[in-house]
Structure formats: structure tokens, C-alpha cells
N, C-alpha and C positions, 0 to 999 in steps of 0.2 A: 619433288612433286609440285611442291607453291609454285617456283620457278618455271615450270612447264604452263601453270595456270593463269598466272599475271603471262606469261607471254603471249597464248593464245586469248587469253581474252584482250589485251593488247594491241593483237592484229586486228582481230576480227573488229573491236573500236573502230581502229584504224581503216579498214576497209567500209565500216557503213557510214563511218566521215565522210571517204569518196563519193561512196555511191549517192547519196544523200546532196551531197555539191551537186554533184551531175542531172540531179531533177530537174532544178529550176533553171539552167542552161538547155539542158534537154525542150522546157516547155517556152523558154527563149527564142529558142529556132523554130521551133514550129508554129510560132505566133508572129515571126517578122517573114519566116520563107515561104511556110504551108508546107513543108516539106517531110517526111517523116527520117524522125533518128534510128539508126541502123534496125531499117524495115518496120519499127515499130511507133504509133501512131498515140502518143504520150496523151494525150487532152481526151483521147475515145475511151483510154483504159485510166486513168485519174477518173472520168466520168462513171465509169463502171462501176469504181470500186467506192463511189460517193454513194452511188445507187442504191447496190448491194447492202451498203448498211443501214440507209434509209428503208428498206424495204425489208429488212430482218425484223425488225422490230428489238424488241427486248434484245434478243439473241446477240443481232447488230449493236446492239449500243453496245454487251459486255466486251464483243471482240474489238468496239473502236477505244475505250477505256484503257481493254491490256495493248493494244497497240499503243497508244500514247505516252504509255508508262516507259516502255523501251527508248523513248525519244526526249526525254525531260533526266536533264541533268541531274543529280541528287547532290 
């Protein structure tokens, strides 16, 4: 069972490395082309999601904290 657990969590690393690289290429293109990355329009929803937590107040801050926390090396 550990062996199934180090694997999946493993991947799944592995796959938000990816996705994670892919941001700031993704907001690359669309600041030299204007163009949007596969139909979606990165800098309107990055904007959104700045928004949203500015506008949560309290609430917003706890969920920008536990987000942050996924993202910082231990």
C-alpha cells in the first residue's frame, strides 16, 4: 500500500510541475501574440482569480494561505 501512495503522489507532483511550467509560457504568448491559449484567455482568468480573493475578504485570504501552502517546498 506505501508503494501505491509514494507512486500516486509521485505523479500527481509530477503532473503540477507540468502544469505549473505551462503558466507562464501560456501568459508568454498571450503578452507577445494577444492571442488566446487553447480557447482560453490566461490574464482575464489570472485577473479573476486575483480579484476574487481580494474581494473575499477574511475568507479570501484563508483560501489564498492554503493555496500557497501546496506550492512551497517543505
Amino acid at each position: 500500500m506505501e508503494k501505491v501512495i509514494n507512486y500516486l503522489t509521485g505523479f500527481f507532483g509530477g503532473l503540477m510541475a507540468v502544469m505549473m511550467s505551462i503558466v507562464p509560457v501560456t501568459i508568454l504568448w498571450y503578452v507577445l501574440t494577444g492571442g488566446d491559449v487553447w480557447g482560453m484567455d490566461v490574464i482575464t482568468n489570472l485577473t479573476a482569480l486575483v480579484t476574487s480573493f481580494g474581494t473575499g475578504g477574511f475568507s479570501g485570504l484563508v483560501v489564498l494561505v492554503l493555496l500557497a501552502t501546496f506550492f512551497v517546498k517543505k
